[in-house]
C-alpha positions in Angstrom: 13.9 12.8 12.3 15.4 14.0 8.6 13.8 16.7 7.5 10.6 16.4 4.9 10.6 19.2 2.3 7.6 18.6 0.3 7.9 20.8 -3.6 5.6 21.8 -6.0 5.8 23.6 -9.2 5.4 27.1 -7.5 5.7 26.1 -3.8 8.5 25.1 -0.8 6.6 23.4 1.5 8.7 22.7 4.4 8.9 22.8 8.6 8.5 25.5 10.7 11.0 27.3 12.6 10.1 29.2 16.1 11.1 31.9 14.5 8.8 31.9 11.8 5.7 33.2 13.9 7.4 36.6 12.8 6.9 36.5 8.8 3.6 34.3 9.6 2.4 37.4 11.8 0.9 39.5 8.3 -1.0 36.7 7.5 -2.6 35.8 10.7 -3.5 39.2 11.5 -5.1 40.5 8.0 -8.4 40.3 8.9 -9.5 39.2 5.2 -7.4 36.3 5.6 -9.2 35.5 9.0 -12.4 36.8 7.8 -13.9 32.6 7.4 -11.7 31.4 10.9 -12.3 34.0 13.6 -15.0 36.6 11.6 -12.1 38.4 10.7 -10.5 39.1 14.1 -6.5 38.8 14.1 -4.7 36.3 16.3 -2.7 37.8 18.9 1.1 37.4 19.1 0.8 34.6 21.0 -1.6 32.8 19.5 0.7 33.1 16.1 3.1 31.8 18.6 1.2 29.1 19.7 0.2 28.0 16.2 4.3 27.9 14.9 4.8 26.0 18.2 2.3 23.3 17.4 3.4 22.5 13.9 7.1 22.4 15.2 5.6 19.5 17.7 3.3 17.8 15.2 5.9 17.5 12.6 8.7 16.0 16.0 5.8 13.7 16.9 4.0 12.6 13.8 6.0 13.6 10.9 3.9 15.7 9.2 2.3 19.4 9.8 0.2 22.2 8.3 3.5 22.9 6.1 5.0 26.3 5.9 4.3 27.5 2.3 7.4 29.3 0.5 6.1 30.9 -2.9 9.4 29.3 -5.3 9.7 32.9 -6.8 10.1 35.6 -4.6 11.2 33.1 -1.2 8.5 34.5 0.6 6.2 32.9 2.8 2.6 32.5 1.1 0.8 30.8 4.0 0.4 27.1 4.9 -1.4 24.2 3.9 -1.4 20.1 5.2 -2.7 18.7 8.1 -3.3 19.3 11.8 -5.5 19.1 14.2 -8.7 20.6 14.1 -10.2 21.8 18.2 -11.8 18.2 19.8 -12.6 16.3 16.0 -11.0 12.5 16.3 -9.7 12.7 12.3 -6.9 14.7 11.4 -7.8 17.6 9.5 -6.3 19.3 6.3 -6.2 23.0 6.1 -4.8 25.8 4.5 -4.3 29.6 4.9 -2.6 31.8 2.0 -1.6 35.7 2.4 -4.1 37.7 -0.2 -1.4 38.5 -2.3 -1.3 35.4 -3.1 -5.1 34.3 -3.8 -6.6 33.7 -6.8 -3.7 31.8 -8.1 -4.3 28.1 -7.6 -1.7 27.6 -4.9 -3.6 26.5 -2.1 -4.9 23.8 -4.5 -1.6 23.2 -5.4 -0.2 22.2 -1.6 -3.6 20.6 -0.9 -2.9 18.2 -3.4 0.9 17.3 -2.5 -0.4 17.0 0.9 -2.8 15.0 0.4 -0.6 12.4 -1.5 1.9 13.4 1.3 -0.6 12.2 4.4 -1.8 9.3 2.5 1.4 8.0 0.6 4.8 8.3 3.5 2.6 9.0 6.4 -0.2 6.3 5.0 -3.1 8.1 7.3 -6.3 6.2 7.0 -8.3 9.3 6.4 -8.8 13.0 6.7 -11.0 16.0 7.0 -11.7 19.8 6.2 -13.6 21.9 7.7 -15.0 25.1 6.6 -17.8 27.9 7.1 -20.0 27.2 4.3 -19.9 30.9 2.8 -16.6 29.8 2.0 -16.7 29.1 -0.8 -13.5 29.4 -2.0 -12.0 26.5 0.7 -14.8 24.2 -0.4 -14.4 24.5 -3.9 -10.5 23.4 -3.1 -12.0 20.6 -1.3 -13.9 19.3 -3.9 -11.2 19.8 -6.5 -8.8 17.7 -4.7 -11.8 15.3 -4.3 -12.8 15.4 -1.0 -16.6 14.5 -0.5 -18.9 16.4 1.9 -19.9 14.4 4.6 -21.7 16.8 7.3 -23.1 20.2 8.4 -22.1 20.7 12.3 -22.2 23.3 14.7 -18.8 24.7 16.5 -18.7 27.4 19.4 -21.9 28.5 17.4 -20.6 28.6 14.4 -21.8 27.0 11.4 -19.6 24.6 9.6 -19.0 22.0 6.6 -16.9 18.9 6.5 -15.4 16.9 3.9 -13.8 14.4 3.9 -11.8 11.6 2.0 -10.0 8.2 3.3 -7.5 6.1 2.1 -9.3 3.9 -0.5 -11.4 7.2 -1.9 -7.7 8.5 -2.5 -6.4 5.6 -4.3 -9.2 5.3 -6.7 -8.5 8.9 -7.7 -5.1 8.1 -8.1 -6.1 5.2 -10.6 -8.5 7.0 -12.1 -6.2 9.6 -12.7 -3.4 7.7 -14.0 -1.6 7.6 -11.5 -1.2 11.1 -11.1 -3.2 13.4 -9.7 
């Protein structure tokens, strides 16, 4: 499969490398960053490994991925952001992490939004989800902004979630309403 490289005004968002797990490590063990997945507890080495692993298979099988995020500037790796899977849930699910350095700025809005045109426009899913604790605010604000609706409060390993969600049609009517561009 040719290589997807997906670019933004500030961001590379592009495949993952085994190797990457390595400059991924920082950001999967800062426990601010992992304060709204795991209550702040940092993924062991093999989980990180396990995580690069997936999104090397995803992207072989599918074609698409929770894209490795490359801020343009300083060529360093911010985070990710696109789509995955999310534990047992049936839709595909789009998510992002970013290192804290890196918060604050827009970016994961930024990637959300070429991945979303991404999933729906070359890989033409019919829908997608995100799910988030509720106190996070900050993830479901970027959810709404790139127009995802909420659709359900659910419970998972006993903790307390949101989704959104937004499908095919939803996401060309933004489009149109937008212009054409979102």
């Amino acid at each position: 499969m040719v290589g997807v490289i997906l670019e933004t005004e500030r961001l590379v968002m592009g495949q993952w490398q085994d190797s990457d797990w390595i400059e991924f490590r920082p950001i999967a063990t800062d426990p601010e960053v992992m304060r709204y997945i795991t209550g702040g507890i940092p993924w062991s080495d093999e989980m990180i490994r396990s995580f690069v692993d997936r999104q090397v298979k995803l992207y072989g099988e599918r074609g698409f991925c929770r894209w490795k995020l490359t801020e343009k500037m300083s060529r360093k790796m911010a985070g990710f952001c696109g789509v995955g899977t999310f534990r047992d849930q049936p839709d595909f699910e789009i998510g992002w992490w970013l290192a804290r350095e890196y918060w604050g700025r827009g970016l994961a809005t930024e990637a959300a939004k070429a991945a979303l045109h991404d999933i729906f426009e070359r890989v033409m899913l019919e829908r997608v989800i995100s799910i988030a604790r509720p106190s996070n605010v900050a993830s479901t604000r970027i959810m709404e902004k790139i127009g995802l609706e909420f659709e359900r409060e659910f419970q998972n390993e006993g903790v307390h979630l949101v989704q959104y969600k937004m499908d095919r049609a939803a996401y060309t009517a933004r489009l149109s309403a937008a212009g054409g561009s979102d």
